[in-house]
ZAMARGU-4260 file (C-alpha; in steps of 0.2 Angstrom, whole numbers, plus 5000, padded with zeros to 4 digits):
<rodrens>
0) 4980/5198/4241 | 4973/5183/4235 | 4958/5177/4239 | 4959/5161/4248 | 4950/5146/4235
5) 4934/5136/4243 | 4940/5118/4246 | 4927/5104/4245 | 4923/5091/4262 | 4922/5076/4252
10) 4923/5073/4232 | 4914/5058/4224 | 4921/5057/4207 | 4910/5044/4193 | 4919/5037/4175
15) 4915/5024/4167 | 4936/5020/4168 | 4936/5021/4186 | 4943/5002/4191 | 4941/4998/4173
20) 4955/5000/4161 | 4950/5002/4144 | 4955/5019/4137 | 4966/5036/4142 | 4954/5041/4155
25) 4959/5028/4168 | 4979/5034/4167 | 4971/5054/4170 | 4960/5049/4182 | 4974/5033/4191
30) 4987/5044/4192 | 4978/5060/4198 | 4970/5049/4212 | 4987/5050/4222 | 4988/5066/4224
35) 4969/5070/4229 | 4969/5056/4240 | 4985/5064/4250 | 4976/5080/4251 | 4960/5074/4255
40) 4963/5058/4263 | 4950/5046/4261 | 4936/5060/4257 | 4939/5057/4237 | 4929/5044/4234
45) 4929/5035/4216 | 4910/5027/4208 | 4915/5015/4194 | 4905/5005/4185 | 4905/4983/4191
50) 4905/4974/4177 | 4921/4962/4179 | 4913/4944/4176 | 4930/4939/4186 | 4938/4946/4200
55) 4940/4966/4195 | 4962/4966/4194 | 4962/4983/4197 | 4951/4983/4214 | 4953/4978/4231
60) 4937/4974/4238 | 4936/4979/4258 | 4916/4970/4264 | 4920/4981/4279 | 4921/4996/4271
65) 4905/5006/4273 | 4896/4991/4279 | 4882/4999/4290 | 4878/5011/4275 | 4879/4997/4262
70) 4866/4988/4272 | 4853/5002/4268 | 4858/5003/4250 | 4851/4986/4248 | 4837/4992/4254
75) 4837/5005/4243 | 4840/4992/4227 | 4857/4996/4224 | 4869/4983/4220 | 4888/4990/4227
80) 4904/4983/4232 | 4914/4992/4241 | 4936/4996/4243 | 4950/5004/4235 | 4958/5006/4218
85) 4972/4996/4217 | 4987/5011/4212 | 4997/5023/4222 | 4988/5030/4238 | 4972/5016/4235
90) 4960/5029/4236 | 4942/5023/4242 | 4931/5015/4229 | 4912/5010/4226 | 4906/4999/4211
95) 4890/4998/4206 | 4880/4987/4195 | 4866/4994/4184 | 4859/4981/4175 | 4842/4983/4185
100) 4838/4999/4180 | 4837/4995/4162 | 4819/4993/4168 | 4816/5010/4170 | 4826/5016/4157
105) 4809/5023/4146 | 4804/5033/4161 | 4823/5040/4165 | 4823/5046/4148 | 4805/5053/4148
110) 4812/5062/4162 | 4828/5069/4156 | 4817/5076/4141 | 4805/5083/4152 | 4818/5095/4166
115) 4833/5094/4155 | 4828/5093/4136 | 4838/5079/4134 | 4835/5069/4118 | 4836/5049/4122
120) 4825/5047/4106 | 4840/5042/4092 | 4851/5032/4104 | 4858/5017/4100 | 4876/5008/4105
125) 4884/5012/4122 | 4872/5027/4126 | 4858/5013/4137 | 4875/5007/4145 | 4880/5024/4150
130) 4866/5031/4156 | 4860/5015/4167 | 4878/5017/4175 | 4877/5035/4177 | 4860/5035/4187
135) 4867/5020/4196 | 4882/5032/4200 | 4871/5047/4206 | 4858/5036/4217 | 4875/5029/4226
140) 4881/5047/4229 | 4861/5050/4234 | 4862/5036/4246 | 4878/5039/4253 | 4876/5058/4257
145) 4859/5055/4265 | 4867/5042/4278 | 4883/5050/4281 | 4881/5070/4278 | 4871/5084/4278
150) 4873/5102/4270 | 4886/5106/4284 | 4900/5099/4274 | 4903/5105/4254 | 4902/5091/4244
155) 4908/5088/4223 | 4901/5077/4212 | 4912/5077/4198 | 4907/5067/4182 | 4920/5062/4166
160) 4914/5063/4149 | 4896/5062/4140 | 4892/5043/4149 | 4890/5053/4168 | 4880/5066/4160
165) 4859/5058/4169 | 4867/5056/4183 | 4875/5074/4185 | 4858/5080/4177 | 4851/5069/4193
170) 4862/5077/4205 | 4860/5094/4198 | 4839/5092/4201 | 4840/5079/4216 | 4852/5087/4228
175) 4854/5105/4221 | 4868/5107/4240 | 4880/5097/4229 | 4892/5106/4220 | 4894/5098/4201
180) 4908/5096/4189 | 4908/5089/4170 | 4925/5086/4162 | 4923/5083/4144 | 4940/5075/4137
185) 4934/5077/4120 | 4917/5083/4111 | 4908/5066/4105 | 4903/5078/4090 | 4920/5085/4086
190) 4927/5068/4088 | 4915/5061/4076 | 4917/5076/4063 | 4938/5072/4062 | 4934/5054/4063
195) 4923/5054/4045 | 4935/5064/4036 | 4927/5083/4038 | 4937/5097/4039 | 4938/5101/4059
200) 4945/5117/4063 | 4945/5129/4048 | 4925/5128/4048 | 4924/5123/4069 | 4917/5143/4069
205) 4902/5140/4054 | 4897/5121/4061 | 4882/5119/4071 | 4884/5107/4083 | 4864/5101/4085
210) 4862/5100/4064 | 4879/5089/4061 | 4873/5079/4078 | 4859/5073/4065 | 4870/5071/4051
215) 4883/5060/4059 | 4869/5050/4069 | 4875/5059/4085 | 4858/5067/4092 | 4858/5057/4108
220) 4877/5058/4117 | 4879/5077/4109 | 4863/5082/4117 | 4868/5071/4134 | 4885/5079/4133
225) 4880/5096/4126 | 4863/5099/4139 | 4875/5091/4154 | 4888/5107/4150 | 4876/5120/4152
230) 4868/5115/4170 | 4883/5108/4179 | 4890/5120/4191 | 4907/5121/4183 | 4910/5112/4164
235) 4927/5110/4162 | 4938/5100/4148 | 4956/5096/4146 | 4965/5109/4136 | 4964/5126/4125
240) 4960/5117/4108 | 4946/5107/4117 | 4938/5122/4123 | 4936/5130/4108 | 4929/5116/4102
245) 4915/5115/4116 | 4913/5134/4112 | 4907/5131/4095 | 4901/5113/4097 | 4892/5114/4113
250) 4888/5132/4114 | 4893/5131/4130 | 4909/5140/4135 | 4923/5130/4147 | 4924/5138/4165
255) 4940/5130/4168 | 4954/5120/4158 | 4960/5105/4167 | 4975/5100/4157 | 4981/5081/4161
260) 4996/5079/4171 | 5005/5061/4176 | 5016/5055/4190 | 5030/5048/4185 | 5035/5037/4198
265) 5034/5021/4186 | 5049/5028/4178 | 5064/5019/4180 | 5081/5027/4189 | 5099/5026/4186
270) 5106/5009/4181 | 5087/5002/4181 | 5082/5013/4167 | 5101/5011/4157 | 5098/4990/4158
275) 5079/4992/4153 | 5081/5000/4141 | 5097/4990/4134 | 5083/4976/4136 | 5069/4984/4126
280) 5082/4989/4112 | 5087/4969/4111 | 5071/4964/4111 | 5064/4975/4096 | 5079/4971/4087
285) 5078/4953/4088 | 5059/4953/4084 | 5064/4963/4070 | 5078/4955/4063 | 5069/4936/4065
290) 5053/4945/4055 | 5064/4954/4041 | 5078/4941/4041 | 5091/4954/4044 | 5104/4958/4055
295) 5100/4975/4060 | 5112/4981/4077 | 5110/4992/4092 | 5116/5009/4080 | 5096/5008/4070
300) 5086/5023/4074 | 5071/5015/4083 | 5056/5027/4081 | 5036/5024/4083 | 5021/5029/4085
305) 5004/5021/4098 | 4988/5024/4104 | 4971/5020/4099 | 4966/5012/4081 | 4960/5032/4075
310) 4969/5029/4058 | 4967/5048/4052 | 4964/5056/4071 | 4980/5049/4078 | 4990/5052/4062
315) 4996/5035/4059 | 4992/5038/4041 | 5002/5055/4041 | 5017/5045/4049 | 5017/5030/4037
320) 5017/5043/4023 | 5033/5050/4031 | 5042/5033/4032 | 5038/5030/4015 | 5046/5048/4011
325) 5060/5042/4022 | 5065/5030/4009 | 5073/5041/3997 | 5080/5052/4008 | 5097/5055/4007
330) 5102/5066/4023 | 5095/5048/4032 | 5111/5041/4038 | 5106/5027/4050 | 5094/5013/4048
335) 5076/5016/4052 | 5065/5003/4063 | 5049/5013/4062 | 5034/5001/4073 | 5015/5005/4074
340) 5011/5000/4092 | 4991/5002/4090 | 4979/4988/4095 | 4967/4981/4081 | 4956/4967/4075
345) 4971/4956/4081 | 4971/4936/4079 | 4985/4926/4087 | 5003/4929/4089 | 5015/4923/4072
350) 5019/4907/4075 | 5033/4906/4059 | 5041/4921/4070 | 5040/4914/4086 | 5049/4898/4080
355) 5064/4909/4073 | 5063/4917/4089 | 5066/4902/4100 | 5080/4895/4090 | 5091/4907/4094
360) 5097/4907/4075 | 5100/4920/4061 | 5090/4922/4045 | 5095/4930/4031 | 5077/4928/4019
365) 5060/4938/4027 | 5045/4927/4035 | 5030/4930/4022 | 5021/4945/4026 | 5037/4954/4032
370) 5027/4969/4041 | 5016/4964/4056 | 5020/4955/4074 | 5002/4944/4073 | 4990/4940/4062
375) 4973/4950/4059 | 4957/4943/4056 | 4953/4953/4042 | 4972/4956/4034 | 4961/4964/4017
380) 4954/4977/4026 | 4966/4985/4038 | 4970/5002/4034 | 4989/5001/4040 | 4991/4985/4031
385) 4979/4994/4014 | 4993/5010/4013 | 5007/5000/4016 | 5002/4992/4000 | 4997/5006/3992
390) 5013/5013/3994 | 5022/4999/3989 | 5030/4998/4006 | 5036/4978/4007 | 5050/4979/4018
395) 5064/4974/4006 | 5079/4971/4011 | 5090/4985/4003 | 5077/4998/4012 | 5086/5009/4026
400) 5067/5010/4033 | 5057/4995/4040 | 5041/4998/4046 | 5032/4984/4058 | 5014/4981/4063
405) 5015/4978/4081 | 4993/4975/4082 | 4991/4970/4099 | 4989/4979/4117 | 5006/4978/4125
410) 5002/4971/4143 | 5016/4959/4147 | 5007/4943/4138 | 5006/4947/4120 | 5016/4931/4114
415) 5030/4938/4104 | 5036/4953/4114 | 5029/4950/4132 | 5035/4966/4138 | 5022/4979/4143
420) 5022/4995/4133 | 5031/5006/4147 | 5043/4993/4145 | 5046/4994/4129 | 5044/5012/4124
425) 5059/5018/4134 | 5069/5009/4120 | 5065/5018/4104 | 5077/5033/4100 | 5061/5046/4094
430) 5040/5044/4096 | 5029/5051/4083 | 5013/5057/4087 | 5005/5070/4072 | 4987/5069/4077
435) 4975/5077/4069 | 4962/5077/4082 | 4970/5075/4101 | 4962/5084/4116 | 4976/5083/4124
440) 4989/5069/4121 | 4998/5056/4135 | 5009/5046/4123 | 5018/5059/4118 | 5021/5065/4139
445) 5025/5048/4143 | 5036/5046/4128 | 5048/5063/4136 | 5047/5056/4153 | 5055/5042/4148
450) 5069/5055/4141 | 5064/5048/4122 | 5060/5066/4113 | 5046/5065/4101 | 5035/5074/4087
455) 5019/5079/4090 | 5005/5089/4082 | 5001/5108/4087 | 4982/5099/4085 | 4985/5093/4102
460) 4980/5099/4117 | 4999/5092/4123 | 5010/5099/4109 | 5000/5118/4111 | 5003/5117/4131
465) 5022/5114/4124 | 5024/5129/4113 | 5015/5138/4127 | 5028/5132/4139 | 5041/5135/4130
470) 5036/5152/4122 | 5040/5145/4102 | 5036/5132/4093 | 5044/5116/4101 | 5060/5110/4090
475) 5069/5094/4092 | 5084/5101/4103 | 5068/5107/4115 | 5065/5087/4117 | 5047/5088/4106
480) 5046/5096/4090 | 5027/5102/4087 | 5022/5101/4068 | 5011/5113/4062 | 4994/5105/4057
485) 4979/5110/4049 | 4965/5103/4038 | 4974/5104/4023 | 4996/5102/4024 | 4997/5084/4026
490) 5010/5083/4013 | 5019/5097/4023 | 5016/5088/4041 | 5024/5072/4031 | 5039/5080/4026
495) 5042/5090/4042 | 5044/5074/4052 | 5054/5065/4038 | 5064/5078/4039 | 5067/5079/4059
500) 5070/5062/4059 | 5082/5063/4044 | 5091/5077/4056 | 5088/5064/4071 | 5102/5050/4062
505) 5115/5063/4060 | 5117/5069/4078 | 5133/5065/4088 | 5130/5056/4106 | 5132/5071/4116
510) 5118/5080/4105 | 5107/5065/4107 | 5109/5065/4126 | 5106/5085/4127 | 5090/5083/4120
515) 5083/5068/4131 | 5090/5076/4145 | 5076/5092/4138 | 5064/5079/4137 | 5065/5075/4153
520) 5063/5092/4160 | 5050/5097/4151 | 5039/5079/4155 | 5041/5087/4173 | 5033/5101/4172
525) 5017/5094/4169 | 5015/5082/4185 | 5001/5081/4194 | 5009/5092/4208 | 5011/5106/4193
530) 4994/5104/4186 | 4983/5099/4202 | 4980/5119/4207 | 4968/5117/4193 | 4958/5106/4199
535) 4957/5118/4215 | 4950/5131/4203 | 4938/5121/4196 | 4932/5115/4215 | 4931/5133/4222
540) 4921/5138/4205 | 4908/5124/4207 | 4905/5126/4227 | 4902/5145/4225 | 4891/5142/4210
545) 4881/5128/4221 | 4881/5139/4237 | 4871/5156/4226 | 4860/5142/4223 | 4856/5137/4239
550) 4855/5155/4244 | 4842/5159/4232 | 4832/5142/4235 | 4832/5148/4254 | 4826/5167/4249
555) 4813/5156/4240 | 4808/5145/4254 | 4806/5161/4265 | 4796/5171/4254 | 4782/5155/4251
560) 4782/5153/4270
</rodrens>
């Protein structure tokens, strides 16, 4: 029989993407909320950091909320508002500011040297940042427990990435009754060996993690990140590849995966999803067609890729390099729109495209510069726009592929699409993700939950958890093909996906919907309501760990009196 899992009373749970949308963390985090926050009903309590010069758009603040306790905060020199995270469930939230500990910033990190071994020395960048918002974090949690609670109830502090690493390290030395969780989404060092170009995974077993920490200029954030994962109570990280990597990289193994799940709830139904996504395909096409002056119709094959400007991480290079293979193929048997939808150094939406956009007119000659949405501020030294030239890739008019720089975040007020991504992404017939380095990988689960298969990398965290699921390697009529991908087959990932999507433009209707129907299926079995016994683990493993402490503190106590 099994044994019944330790549940905490309250969880406080500290990012720096809590009520402040700037990377994937806040959709894992967002979306997760809902489901703790109907289990534990208004005992998951998120710290985010308060740094919105306007009102914050994602927070709803509530003065009443906690004010007798935020009365002695004050007090206590901590600058908090208190309320709810405006998403499903609106799960209690605190913000804090941090600013006025920068004042004692030398001291913090004498002291994280001194108990933890902590190196603040070679820190530079975001690291102050981080750090001020993560003891900020931990004294809130401090404060609050010591007005509110006592050792009677079981309490987790759980800390995302590097950036809440002091204050874990805080709660760990402070409040040693607190149970403490670290969830690294990916290694700051194995992310900074992919992103300059080394060789990751055939030589992850022979690098050392402290010596290319000082090659890379990484000593402060791997030793935060690596000295946080070996005194928290339970480290976690988001998938099997990503613990490996802490293996070899932190010397610290995982005690429990934690891969991402979603809810998919802001995924249209019925005839909502048939119109939005007759709407999306319109709009692309007419972008496209005003851009390239052509007249390309509702039978192209729409296909892209997205995320964060990594060019080499995320694979945008790999997938450029298959467009341009798609060229000369001759299984292709539609037209190909192929779009990059990654946010760069972007300057102001096209005005030549928006006036061929409100005229309602057709143009048969390209606008100059036929391959990007909006202009860049520095057009010679864009890697998309640099290969693209390389390549020779100009977007002629006899070319069955076009590919288009879409350089902006898509949030409804870009100036040429206005459309927000989820929006938009339901209208493509196939997404391409080949990442090289991915701890785990939502674009290409949101992609499927939109019923739009997609390519993906067996370098993700995502595309192993679909051969894992599936029990083979994930081919299209599954709803995701998963690539092989090592250090060293480029030229084979390139041709496998030229070659999918080449397969993709032969298939009848029915065949099309089969595999988006998969697509969908498959999207479902990693909700939240799937993946959250996880997190259950990772809880029960933390608390017991935290409760042997306290047994042996008391055996301690008893023994010096």
């Amino acid at each position: 029989m099994a044994t019944k899992l330790l549940l905490p009373d309250y969880i406080f749970e500290s990012s720096w993407e809590v009520c402040n949308k700037v990377g994937g963390i806040y959709t894992v985090l967002s979306t997760r909320a809902k489901t703790l926050q109907i289990k534990f009903r208004d005992r998951i309590i998120f710290i985010g950091p308060d740094v919105f010069k306007e009102d914050n758009p994602y927070f709803i603040e509530d003065k009443s909320l906690f004010a007798d306790w935020k009365k002695a905060a004050v007090g206590q020199g901590l600058k908090v508002r208190t309320g709810r995270w405006d998403i499903p469930e609106k799960p209690i939230t605190i913000l804090v500011k941090f600013e006025q500990f920068y004042a004692e910033k030398n001291e913090l990190y004498g002291w994280l040297w001194e108990h933890y071994q902590v190196d603040s020395l070679h820190a530079y960048g975001d690291y102050d940042e981080a750090s001020m918002f993560s003891y900020a974090a931990a004294k809130v949690l401090e404060s609050y427990y010591h007005f509110y609670l006592d050792d009677t109830k079981k309490v987790i502090y759980h800390g995302n990435e590097w950036m809440t690493g002091l204050g874990l390290l805080y709660v760990n030395n402070k409040l040693p009754q607190i149970a403490t969780i670290f969830t690294t989404h990916a290694t700051s060092i194995g992310r900074s060996i992919a992103g300059n170009n080394k060789p990751l995974y055939d030589y992850l077993f022979a690098y050392n993690g402290d010596q290319m920490a000082v090659e890379l200029n990484m000593q402060s954030k791997h030793s935060i990140e690596k000295q946080t994962a070996k005194y928290v109570d339970c480290f976690t990280t988001v998938s099997d590849i990503t613990a490996t990597e802490c293996k070899e990289l932190l010397d610290k193994p995982v005690d429990v995966v934690l891969p991402n799940g979603f809810e998919n709830d802001f995924v249209p139904k019925g005839d909502t999803f048939t119109k939005k996504r007759k709407l999306a395909r319109k709009r692309v096409l007419d972008v496209a067609n005003a851009l390239l002056g052509s007249n390309l119709g509702d039978d192209t094959l729409i296909v892209s890729t997205s995320g964060r400007y990594e060019f080499r991480n995320k694979g945008v290079d790999v997938y450029i390099e298959a467009m341009n293979r798609l060229l000369r193929d001759n299984d292709l048997k539609k037209n190909v729109l192929a779009f990059i939808e990654v946010p760069g150094w972007v300057g102001e939406p096209r005005q030549d495209l928006l006036e061929r956009l409100n005229s309602g007119k057709q143009y048969d000659t390209p606008l100059y510069v036929p391959l990007l949405t909006h202009w860049l501020k520095d057009m010679s030294h864009d890697n998309v726009l640099g290969m693209l030239k390389y390549l020779d890739m100009h977007n002629r008019k006899e070319d069955k592929v076009k590919l288009i720089f879409i350089p902006c975040y898509l949030n409804g007020n870009d100036g040429i699409f206005n459309m927000i991504y989820y929006d938009l992404v339901l209208g493509n017939d196939l997404c391409i993700y080949p990442s090289y380095y991915e701890p785990w990988g939502y674009t290409p689960l949101e992609a499927i939950a939109f019923k739009v298969p997609c390519i993906t990398s067996d370098l993700s965290g995502f595309g192993l958890w679909v051969n894992k699921e599936l029990g083979h390697e994930g081919k299209l009529i599954d709803g995701v093909k998963v690539v092989h991908r090592t250090d060293y087959n480029y030229s084979e990932v390139a041709d496998s996906i030229k070659d999918t999507v080449a397969e993709y433009s032969t298939f009848a209707p029915n065949q099309v919907k089969a595999i988006s129907d998969k697509a969908s299926d498959l999207s479902k079995k990693a909700l939240w309501s799937q993946f959250i016994k996880y997190y259950y683990e990772a809880y029960d493993f933390a608390l017991k760990h935290a409760a042997e402490r306290m047994e042996k503190i008391k055996k301690i106590n008893i023994i010096n009196i």
